[in-house]
LOMARKE-529081 format. One line per 8 residues: number of its first residue (from 1); for each residue x, z, y of C-alpha. Coordinates in steps of 0.02 Angstrom, whole numbers. Each point is the difference from the previous one (the first is absolute). Layout:
REM LOMARKE-529081
NUM	X:Z:Y  ...
REM end
This chain:
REM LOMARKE-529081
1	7385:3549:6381  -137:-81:-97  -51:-200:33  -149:55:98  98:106:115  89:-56:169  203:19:31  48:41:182
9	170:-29:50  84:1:176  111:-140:90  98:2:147  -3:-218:25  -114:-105:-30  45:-138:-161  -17:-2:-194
17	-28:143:-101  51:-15:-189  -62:132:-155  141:-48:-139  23:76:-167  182:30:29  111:90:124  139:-118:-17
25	-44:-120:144  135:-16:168  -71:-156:73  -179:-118:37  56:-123:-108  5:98:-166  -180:74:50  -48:-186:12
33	70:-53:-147  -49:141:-105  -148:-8:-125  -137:150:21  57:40:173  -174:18:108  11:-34:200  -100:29:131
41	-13:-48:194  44:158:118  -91:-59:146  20:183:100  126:128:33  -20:163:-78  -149:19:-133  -44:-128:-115
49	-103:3:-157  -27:-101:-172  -106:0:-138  76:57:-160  -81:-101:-81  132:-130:40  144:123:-42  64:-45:-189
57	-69:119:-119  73:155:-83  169:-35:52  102:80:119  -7:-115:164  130:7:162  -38:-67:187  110:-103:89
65	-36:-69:181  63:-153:72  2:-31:185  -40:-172:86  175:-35:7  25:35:-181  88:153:1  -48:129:-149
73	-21:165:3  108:135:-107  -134:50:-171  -129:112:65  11:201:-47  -126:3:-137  -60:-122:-123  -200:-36:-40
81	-70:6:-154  -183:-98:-38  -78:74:-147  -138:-112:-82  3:78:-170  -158:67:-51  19:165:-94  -48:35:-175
89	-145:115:-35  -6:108:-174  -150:109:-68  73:71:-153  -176:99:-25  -135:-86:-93  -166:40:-84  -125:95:64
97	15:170:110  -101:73:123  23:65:204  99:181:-69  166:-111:-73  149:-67:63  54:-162:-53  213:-89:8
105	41:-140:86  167:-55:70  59:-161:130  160:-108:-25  25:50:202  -37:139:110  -144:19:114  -175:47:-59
113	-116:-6:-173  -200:-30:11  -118:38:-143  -150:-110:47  -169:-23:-104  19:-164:14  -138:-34:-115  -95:27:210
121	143:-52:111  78:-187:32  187:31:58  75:-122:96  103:113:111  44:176:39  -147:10:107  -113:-42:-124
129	24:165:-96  39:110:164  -150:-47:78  -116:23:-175  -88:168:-31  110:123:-23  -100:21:-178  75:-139:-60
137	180:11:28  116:148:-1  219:-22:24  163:63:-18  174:-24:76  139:-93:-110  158:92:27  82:-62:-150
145	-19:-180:-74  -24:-30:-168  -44:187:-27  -165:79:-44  -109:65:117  -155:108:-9  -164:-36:100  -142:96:16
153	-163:-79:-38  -103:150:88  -130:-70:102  -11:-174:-85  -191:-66:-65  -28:-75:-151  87:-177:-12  159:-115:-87
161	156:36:89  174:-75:33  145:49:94  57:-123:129  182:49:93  42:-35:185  202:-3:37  51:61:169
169	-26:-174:74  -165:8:-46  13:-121:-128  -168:17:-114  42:-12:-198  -145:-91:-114  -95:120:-77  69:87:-166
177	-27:-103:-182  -78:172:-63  -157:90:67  -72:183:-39  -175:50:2  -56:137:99  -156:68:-60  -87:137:94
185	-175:4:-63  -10:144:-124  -106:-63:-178  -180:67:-18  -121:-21:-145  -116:-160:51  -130:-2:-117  -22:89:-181
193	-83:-95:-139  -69:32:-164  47:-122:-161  -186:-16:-18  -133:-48:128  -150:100:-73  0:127:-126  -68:145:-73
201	99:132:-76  -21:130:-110  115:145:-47  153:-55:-90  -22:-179:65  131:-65:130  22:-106:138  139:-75:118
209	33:34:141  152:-85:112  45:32:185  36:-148:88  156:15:158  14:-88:145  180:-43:-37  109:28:-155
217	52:172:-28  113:94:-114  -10:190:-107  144:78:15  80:177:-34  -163:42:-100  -122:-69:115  -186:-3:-24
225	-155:-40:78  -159:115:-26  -174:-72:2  -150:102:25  -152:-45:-74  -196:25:36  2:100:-175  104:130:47
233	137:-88:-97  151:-60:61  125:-168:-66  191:11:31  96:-170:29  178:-38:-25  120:-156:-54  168:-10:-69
241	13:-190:93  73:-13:160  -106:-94:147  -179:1:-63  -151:-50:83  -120:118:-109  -5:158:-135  -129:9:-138
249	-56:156:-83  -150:27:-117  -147:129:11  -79:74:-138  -147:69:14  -26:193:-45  -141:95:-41  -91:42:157
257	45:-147:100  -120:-62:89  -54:-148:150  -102:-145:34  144:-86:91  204:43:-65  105:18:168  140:56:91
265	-71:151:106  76:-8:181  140:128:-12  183:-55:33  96:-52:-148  114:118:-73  184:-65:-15  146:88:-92
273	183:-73:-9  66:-137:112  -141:-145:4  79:-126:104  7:-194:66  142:-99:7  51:44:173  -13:200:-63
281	-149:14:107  -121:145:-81  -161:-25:-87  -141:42:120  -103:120:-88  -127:56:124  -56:-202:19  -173:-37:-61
289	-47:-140:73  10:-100:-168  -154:-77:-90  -30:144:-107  -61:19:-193  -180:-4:21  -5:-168:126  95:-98:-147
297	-100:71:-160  -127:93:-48  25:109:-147  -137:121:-42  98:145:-102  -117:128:-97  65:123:-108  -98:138:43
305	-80:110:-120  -173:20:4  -74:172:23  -168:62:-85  -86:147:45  -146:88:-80  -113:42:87  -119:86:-110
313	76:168:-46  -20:126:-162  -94:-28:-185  -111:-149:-52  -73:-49:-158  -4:-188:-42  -150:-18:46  35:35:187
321	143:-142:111  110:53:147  53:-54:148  143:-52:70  125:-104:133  143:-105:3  85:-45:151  14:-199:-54
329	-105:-160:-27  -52:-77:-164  77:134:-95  -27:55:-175  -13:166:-20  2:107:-192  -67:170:-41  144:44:-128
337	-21:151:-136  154:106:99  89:17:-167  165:-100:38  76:-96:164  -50:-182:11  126:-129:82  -108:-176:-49
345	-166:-40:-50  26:-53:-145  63:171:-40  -178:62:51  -106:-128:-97  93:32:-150  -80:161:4  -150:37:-100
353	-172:-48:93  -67:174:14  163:45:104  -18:-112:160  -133:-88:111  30:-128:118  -76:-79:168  58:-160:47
361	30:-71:213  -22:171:87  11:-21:167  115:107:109  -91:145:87  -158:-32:-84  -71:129:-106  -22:-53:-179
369	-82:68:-159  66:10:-179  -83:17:-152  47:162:-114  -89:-91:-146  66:-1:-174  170:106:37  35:169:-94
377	39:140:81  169:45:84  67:0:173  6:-177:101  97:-80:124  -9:-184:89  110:-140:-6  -6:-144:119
385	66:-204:2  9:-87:125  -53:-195:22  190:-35:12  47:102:-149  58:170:86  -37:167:-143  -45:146:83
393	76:181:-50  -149:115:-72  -97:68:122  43:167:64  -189:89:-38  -78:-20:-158  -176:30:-93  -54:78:-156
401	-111:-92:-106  -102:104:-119  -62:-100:-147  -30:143:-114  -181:93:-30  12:172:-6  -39:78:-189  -122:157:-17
409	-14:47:-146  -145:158:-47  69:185:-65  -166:78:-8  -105:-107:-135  -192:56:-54  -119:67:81  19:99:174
417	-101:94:125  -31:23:186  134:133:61  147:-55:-155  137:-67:7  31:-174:-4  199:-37:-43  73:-169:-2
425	178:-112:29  26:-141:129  156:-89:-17  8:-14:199  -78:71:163  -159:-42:0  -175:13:42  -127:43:-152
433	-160:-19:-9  -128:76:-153  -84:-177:-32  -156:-7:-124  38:-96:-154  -111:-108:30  70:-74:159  82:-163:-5
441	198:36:68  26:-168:40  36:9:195  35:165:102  -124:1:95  -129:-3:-138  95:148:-82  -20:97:156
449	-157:-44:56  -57:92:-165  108:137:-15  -52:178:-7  124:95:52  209:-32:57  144:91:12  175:-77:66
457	154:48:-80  179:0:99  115:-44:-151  4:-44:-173  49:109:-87  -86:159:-122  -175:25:-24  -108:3:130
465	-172:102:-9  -153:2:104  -156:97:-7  -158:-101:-16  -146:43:89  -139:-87:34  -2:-139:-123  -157:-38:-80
473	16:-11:-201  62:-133:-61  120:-100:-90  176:-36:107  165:-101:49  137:37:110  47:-153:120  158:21:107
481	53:-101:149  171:18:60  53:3:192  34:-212:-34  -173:-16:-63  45:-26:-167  -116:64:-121  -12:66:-165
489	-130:77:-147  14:122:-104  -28:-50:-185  -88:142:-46  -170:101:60  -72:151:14  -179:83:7  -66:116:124
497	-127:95:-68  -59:146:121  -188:28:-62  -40:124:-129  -98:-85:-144  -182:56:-76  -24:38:-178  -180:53:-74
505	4:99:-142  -142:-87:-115  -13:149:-137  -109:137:30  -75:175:-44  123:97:-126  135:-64:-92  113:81:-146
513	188:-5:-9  9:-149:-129  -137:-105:102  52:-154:138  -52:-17:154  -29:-178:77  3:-19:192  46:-152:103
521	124:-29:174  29:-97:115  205:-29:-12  128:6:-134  86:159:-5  -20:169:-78  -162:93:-45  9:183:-15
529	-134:112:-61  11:163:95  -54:161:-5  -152:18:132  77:143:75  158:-48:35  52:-65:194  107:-178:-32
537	56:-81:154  94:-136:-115  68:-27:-156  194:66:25  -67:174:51  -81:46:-150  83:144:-59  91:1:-191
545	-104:139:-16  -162:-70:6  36:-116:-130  -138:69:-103  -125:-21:122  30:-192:12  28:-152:-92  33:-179:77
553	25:-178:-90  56:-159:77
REM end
């Protein structure tokens, strides 16, 4: 029995009914005089009851009954046994686990063990924890004492627990010395940070970057945790310590990254290994509802290149610009002689001047002009900065600059005629124009505006000959103008004389062999004195012949 329990016993007189500790007893007077003998009053016949409270504690107790005349009764069949002592309750599992474990207890008696999250519950009795939530207490039957005993913590919430034991009196045991913590909340990233507030980043430059949990953690069997980023780059976090509340990893910035804010983008985390809490509750890696990158910073990251485009397609000469695009602000964009690859711009303005131009804050999308002026001739690419200090690659057209004036030189020197030949060299394709010597070459248009006759050549190279017809007598040049509008003279001239010149003969009446004749004309050339009768279209077809019909002198 336990001391809250009643003992019912049956009597077939009323008298005196004594609980003693021994069995020894034959008569009243012993009972009386005996120490630790409890007695009671039988005031009916048959069933009678008493508290065992009264009954002396874990001993083995006998009845005796005494009638009203004194006589005692023979020691009843069985003796009663009052047990008081509270059991002792053992939770040999401590720490932290969570709701998937087992943990060990054991009692010093039989009956009953209770894990109870005590850090929720006030136990005062058995009822107390029977009449709880069944999420806060689980139990297990003690069939040996002193032994270990496994019990399931399925079902339990989050909480302290301790075992309490419950013999089969129903004696309650005081709550275990140790307690275990059942965790079942699985960890989740709560915020991620950056080791700077505000920032901006360039390629090579770095930043950290540490995600915060909401409850210490460990990496374990190779574990990592995956961070994607608004730049299409991604971090990877790990530890070697055991129970951390955070992982730090650092982003460098590559060529081509680019953002006004750094973040986390909202895709699930990616988790390899074992990434676990105390309890062995997993990471949650689909949980976003953490204060992300962006809320806590804001890092501008810029390493993207540039990118120039010409517009303006084909040959130029300086004298000409072209246009051209770049798809950022405030950039400075070069027009680079494409005779190496440029990584700096100090690689560029080391150059020679007549090799590169610049234009200074282009604006993105916005068409902009540069000057050709003062570079030689060669094929041309652009180069861009940026305000933050991101080089371009070369652009991927190009223009050719064409510096050079094209050379004609004469092959037919003297005089010519309506209907020749006219042969010459130009040390490019070009236009040329038959240009009076007289005519001042400075600007193109002047040299055209008085030209006389053209021809255009296709390449540069042999002689080139054209017929002349048409071209009043005069003194020449030859001016060519190449397909870039460069122009050029020749250095020497040449005379078109078409016109047949007048000579009088001033002697007259009859002359002898040995006399001179005087006569005058109108040109230099060749006089000859001819035979009357003889037909002379010009001077080449006079006949050998004839030579002593005529004479000539210069």
């Amino acid at each position: 029995f336990s001391p809250t329990q009643t003992i019912s016993f049956t009597s077939s007189e009323t008298g005196t009914a004594y609980f003693a500790t021994s069995n020894t007893y034959t008569n009243t007077a012993q009972l009386i005089a005996s120490s630790g003998v409890y007695s009671a009053t039988i005031n009916a016949v048959g069933a009678n009851t008493i508290s065992a409270t009264a009954i002396t504690p874990n001993t083995n107790v006998y009845l005796y009954v005494t009638d009203q005349s004194g006589n005692t009764s023979v020691l009843s069949n069985t003796s009663i046994f009052v047990d008081s002592a509270t059991p002792t309750a053992t939770l040999s599992t401590t720490g932290t686990i969570n709701d998937a474990t087992e943990v060990s207890v054991q009692s010093t008696e039989l009956g009953t063990a209770y894990l109870v999250n005590t850090s929720t519950l006030s136990v005062t009795s058995l009822t107390d924890i029977t009449t709880a939530p069944d999420s806060k207490w689980n139990s297990v039957p003690i069939s040996t004492i002193n032994t270990s005993t496994s019990l399931s913590t399925s079902g339990l919430i989050s909480g302290t627990y301790q075992v309490y034991a419950v013999d089969n009196v129903g004696n309650l045991s005081i709550a275990s010395t140790s307690s275990v913590t059942i965790d079942t909340e699985e960890p989740y990233v709560t915020s991620v940070t950056a080791g700077t507030s505000s920032a901006t980043l360039i390629a090579g430059q770095t930043a950290s970057i540490t995600v915060n949990f909401s409850e210490p953690v460990t990496f374990s069997n190779g574990a990592t945790l995956t961070l994607q980023l608004n730049v299409g780059r991604s971090l990877t976090f790990t530890s070697t310590n055991v129970g951390v509340l955070s992982a730090t990893a650092t982003y460098t910035v590559q060529d081509g990254d680019y953002t006004t804010d750094l973040d986390n983008t909202a895709v699930e985390y990616l988790v390899g290994g074992d990434l676990k809490d105390a309890a062995g509750n997993d990471f949650i890696s689909s949980n976003l509802t953490g204060t992300r990158l962006a809320v806590n910073s804001n890092i501008v990251v810029d390493a993207s290149k540039p990118v120039p485009v010409l517009i303006s397609e084909g040959s130029f000469n300086p004298s000409q610009s072209v246009s051209l695009t770049v798809d950022k602000t405030l950039t400075t964009v070069y027009l680079v002689l494409d005779d190496n690859t440029y990584s700096s711009v100090s690689s560029i303005t080391a150059l020679s001047d007549d090799s590169y131009n610049t234009i200074a804050n282009v604006s993105a999308t916005v068409t902009s002009t540069i000057q050709l002026s003062t570079l030689k001739s060669g094929t041309y690419v652009l180069y861009a900065i940026d305000a933050r200090g991101n080089f371009s690659a070369k652009s991927n057209n190009s223009i050719i600059v064409d510096a050079d004036n094209p050379v004609v030189e004469l092959q037919t020197l003297g005089i010519i005629k309506n209907t020749e030949a006219l042969e010459f060299t130009v040390s490019e394709a070009s236009t040329v124009y038959i240009v009076p010597s007289t005519t001042l070459t400075t600007t193109t248009s002047t040299a055209i505006a008085a030209a006389v006759l053209s021809t255009t050549t296709t390449n540069e190279s042999g002689t080139v000959s054209v017929t002349i017809t048409s071209v009043p007598d005069g003194t020449y040049k030859l001016f060519a103008v190449d397909t870039r509008n460069n122009s050029g003279v020749s250095s020497e001239t040449f005379t078109v004389d078409s016109n047949a010149g007048t000579i009088t003969l001033t002697s007259t009446g009859y002359k002898n062999l040995s006399d001179l004749l005087t006569f005058s004309a109108s040109e230099f050339g060749t006089a000859y004195l001819i035979d009357a009768s003889l037909n002379i279209s010009s001077a080449v077809s006079s006949p050998t012949d004839y030579d002593a019909r005529f004479n000539s002198i210069e």
